[in-house]
N, C-alpha and C positions, 0 to 999 in steps of 0.2 A: 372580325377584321383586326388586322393585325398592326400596333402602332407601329413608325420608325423606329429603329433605336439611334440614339443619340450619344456618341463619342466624346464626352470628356478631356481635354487634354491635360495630360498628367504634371501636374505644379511639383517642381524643386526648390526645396527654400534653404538647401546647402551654403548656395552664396547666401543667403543672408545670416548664417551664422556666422560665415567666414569674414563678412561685412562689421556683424558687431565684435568680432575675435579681433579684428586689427585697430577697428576706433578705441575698444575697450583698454586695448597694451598702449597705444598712442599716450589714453587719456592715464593711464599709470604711471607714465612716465614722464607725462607733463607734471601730474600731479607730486611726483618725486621731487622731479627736478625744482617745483617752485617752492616744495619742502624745504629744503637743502636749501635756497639761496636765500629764502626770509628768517632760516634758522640762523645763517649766517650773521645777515645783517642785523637782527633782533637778539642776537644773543649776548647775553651780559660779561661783554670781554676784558671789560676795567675791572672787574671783580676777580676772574678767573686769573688775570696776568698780578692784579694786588696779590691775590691768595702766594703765586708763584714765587714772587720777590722775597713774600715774607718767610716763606721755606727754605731758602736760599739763602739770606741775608746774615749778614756775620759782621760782630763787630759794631760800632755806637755810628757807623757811618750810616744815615739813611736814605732811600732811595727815592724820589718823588719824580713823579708826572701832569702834563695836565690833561691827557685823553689818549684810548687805546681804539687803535679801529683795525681791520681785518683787511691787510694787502692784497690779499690774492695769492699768488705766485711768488710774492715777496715776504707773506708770512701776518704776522702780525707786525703794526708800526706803530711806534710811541712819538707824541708828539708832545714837545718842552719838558723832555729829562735830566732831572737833575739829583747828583748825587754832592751829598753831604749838603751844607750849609744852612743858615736861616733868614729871619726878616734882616739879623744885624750882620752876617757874616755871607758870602758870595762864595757859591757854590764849587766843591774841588773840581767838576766836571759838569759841561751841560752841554745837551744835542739837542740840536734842534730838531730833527728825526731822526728814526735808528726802527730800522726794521731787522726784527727777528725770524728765521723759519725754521722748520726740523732739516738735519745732515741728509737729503735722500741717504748715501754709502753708511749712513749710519744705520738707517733704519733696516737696510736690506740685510748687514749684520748683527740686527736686532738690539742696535741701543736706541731708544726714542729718547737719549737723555741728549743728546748731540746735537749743538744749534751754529746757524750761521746767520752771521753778523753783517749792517753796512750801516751806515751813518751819514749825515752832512752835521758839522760841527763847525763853531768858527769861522768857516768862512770855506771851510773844507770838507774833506773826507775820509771815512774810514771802514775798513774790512777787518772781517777776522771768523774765529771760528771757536768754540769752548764744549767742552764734554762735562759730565759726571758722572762718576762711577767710582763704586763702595767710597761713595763719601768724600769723592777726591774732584774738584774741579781744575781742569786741565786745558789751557788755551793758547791763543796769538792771536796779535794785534797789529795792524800794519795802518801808520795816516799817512796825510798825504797833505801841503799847504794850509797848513791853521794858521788863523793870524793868531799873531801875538796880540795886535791891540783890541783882542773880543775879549780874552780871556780875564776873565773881571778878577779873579785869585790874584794874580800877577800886577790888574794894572791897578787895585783897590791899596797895594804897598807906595803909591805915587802921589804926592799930592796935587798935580800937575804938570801937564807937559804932553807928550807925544813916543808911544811906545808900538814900535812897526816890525816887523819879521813875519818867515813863515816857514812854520815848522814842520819837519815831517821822519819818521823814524817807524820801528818795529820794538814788539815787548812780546817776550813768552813767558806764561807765569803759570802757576801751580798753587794751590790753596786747598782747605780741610774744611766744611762746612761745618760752623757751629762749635769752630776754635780760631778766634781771630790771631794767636800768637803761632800759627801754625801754616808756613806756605812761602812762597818766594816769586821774585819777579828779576826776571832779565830781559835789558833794552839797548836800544843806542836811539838816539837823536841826531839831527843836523835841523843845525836854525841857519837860515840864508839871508842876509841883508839886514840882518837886529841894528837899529836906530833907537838913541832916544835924543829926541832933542825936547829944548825948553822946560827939562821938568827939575822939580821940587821933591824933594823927599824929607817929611819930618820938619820941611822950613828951611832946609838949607837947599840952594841953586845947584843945580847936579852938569856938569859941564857935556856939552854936545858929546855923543859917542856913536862911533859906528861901527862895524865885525863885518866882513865880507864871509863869513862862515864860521859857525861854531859848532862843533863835535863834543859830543856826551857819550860815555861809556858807564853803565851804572844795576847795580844791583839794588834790588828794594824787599826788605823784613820786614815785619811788622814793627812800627815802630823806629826803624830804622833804615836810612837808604845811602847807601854806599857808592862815592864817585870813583869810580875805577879810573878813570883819564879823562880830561879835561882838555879841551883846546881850542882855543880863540884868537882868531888871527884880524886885525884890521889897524883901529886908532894906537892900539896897544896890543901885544900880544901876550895870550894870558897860559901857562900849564897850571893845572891841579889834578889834586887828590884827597879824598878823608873821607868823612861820615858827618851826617847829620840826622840829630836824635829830635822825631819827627812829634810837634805841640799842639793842642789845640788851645786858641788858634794858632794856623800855621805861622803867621808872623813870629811866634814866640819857641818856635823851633833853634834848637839849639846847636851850636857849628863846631867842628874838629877838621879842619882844614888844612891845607898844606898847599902852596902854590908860587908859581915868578910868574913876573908881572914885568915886562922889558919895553920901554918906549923907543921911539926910531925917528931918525932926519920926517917922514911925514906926521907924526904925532904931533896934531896942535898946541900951543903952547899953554893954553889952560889945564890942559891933560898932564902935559910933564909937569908942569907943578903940584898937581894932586896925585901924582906920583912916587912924586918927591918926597909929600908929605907922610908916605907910610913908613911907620916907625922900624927900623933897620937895628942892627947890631951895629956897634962902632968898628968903620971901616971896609963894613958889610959892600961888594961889589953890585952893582945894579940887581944882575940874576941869582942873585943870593934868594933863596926862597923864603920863604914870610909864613907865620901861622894865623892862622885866621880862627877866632873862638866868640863867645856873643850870642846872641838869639838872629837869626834872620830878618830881624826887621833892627836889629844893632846891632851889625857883626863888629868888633876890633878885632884890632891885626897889630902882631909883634912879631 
């Protein structure tokens, strides 16, 4: 007798490679991606940006920060930087953040040395852009509303009082890495509403002053930086020009001036007296120009 036979249906286990083929790329790419974003966040970037600075850095001026962390899209950001100064002396510049990132058109033309710049400073802000290549650092700088009375360099020369404006201007500059007497800088300024009142300098009373706008035209050497034109229009109106041969500390910078200094029917009358009092040539008319020479924290004028 003959048994049945018995038909089997034929098993495909296609999908199930096809199954583990898509979970396994899935989990590859998870596994990347959480690579990459803990490499990020765990990676030692106050070291790598120290290391940078100090490759970079030219000159006895030093660079200091208080923590570096990783923007995103915006690059890397420093937060509390400060350049030059120490515990006795008030920093030449300080951001309160300033993020860094690479040029995209830079790198597509193959320099990864090519960075762009932004800031909140003072109370303001700033952009810009700088390159290097064979050795030559090459930039621009554009801000935008700084107060004047953050800036501790400026307001540390007062002994009291009240010092208000807000500044904003552009600089294109050029520098040699690793030769501080080597590079140049050109800028202009406009300060809008510069006030001081109630202040003291040195122990003497410094009479209210006010400028509805002041224009800076200037070049800057190592060492040396060059007022190409001057102009300040308000309580008094002021033109200049010269050089000043640049100290540390800066108070103790030294002046080569040249400028008039014209008071008007609204200049208060404390003003024209201490106007009065700058020493002239005999017979000398008001707008007869005056030289100004001294340290910056003592200029005289003849």
């Amino acid at each position: 007798m003959r048994l049945p036979r018995l038909r089997l249906p034929s098993l495909s286990f296609a999908w199930l490679g096809a199954l583990i083929g898509r979970r396994m790329l899935l989990y590859v790419i998870y596994t990347v991606v959480l690579f990459v974003v803990f490499l990020l966040v765990t990676f030692p970037h106050d070291l790598l940006v120290r290391r940078a600075l100090s490759s970079v850095k030219t000159g006895p001026v030093n660079v200091d920060f208080n923590a570096v962390n990783f923007a995103w899209h915006k690059g890397y950001e420093l937060s509390g930087l400060r350049l030059g100064g120490n515990d006795e002396q008030a920093p030449l510049l300080e951001c309160s953040h300033l993020w860094v990132r690479p040029s995209l058109s830079a790198l597509v033309h193959g320099n990864p040395y090519a960075l762009q710049l932004s800031a909140e400073l003072y109370g303001g802000s700033a952009q810009g852009d700088f390159s290097l290549n064979n050795g030559a650092i090459v930039g621009s700088l554009q801000w935008r509303d700084l107060r004047l009375s953050r800036y501790r360099t400026l307001t540390s020369l007062i002994d009291e009082g009240q010092l208000e404006g807000r500044v904003s201007g552009q600089l294109n500059f050029e520098a040699r890495t690793g030769n501080a007497n080597a590079g140049q800088a050109t800028g202009e300024i406009t300060l809008d509403g510069a006030t001081l009142t109630s202040a003291k300098v040195q122990g003497f009373t410094v009479p209210d002053l006010k400028f509805r706008q002041t224009k800076l035209k200037f070049v800057a050497h190592p060492g040396r930086f060059e007022i190409q034109d001057f102009n300040a229009a308000g309580d008094v109106d002021v033109q200049g020009s010269g050089q000043i041969a640049l100290r540390e500390p800066l108070s103790e910078s030294t002046l080569n001036l040249r400028a008039t200094v014209e008071t008007s029917l609204a200049t208060p009358d404390p003003l024209k007296a201490l106007v009065a009092l700058i020493p002239r040539a005999p017979g000398a008319k008001q707008d007869a120009p005056i030289t100004i020479t001294g340290t910056l924290g003592r200029p005289k004028s003849r």
